[in-house]
C-alpha positions as CSV (number, residue, x, y, z in Angstrom):
1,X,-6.3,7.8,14.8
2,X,-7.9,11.5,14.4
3,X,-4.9,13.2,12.9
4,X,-5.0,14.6,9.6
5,X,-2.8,15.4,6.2
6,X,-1.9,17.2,3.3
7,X,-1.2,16.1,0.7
8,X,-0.9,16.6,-3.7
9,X,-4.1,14.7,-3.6
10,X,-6.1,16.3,-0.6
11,X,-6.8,16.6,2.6
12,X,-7.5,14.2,4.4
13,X,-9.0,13.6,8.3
14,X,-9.3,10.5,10.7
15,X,-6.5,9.6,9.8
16,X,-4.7,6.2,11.1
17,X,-1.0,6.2,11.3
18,X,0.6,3.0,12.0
19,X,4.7,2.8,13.1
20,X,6.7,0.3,11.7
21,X,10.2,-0.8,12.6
22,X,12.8,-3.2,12.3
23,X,14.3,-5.0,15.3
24,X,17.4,-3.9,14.3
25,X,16.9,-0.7,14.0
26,X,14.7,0.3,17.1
27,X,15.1,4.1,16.7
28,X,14.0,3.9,12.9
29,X,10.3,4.1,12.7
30,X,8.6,4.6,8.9
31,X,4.7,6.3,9.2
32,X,2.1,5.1,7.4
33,X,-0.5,7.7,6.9
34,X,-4.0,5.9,6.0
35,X,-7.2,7.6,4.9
36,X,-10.9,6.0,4.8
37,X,-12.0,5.0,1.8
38,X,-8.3,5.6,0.4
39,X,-5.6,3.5,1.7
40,X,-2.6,5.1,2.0
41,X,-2.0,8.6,1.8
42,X,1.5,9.2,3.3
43,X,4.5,7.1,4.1
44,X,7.2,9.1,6.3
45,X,10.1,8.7,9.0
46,X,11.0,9.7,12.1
47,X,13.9,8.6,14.4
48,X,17.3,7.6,13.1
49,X,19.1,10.1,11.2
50,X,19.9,7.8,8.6
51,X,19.8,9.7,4.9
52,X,18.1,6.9,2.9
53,X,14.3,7.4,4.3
54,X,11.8,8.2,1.8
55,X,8.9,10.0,2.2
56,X,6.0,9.4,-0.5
57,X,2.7,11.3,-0.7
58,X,-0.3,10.2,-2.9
59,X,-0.5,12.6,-6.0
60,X,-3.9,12.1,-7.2
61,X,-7.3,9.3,-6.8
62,X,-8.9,7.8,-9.6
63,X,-12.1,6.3,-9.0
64,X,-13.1,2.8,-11.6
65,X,-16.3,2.3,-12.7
66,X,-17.6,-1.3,-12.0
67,X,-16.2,-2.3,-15.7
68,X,-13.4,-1.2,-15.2
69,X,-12.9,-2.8,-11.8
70,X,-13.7,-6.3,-13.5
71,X,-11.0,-5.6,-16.0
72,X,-8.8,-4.9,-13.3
73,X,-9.8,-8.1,-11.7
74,X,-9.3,-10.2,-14.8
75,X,-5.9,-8.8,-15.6
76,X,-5.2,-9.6,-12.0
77,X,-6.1,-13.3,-12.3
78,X,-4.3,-13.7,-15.4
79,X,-1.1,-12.5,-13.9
80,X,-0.9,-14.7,-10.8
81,X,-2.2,-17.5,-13.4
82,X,1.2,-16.4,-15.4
83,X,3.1,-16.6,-12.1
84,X,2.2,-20.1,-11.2
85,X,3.2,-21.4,-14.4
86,X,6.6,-19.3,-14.4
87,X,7.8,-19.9,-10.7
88,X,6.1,-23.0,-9.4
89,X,8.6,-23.3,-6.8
90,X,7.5,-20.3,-5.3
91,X,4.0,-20.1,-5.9
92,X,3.4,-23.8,-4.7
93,X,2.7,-22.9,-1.3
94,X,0.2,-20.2,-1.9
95,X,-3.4,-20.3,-2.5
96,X,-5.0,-18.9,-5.7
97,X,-7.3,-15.9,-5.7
98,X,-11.1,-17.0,-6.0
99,X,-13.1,-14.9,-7.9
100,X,-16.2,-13.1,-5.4
């Protein structure tokens, strides 16, 4: 916590930045930058010297208006109310979103 970034988007500070890894690769960590009122900013590396690591930076913000959130929400609902109906088996073991 405390750091901070650049980015195409801004800068941000307090920043949290959580390691991930996989137990098979110990010495492969990926960087998860995340910003207040944000989410994530930045996803980077550092360890293993393996080519395939991708870095990603957030670009740009765009802020909804409440209307727009609620379409957002609706669009949402109708797509996991698509998914259920298209793959049951996987679905079957999940709980549906409840509306707030």
């Amino acid at each position: 916590m405390g750091l901070s970034t650049c980015v195409p988007s801004g800068c941000y500070v307090d920043v949290l930045v959580t390691e991930e890894f996989e137990l098979d690769k110990p010495d492969a960590y990926q960087l998860k930058y995340y910003a207040r009122g944000v989410g994530v900013v930045r996803v980077g590396w550092r360890g293993s010297k393996e080519e395939d690591h991708e870095t990603l930076v957030l670009a740009s913000v765009t802020h909804l208006s409440a209307a727009a959130i609620e379409e957002v929400r609706q669009e949402a609902f109708a797509l996991e109310q698509s998914a259920y109906g298209i793959s049951k088996d996987v679905w079957a073991h999940t709980q549906p979103l409840e509306p707030r």
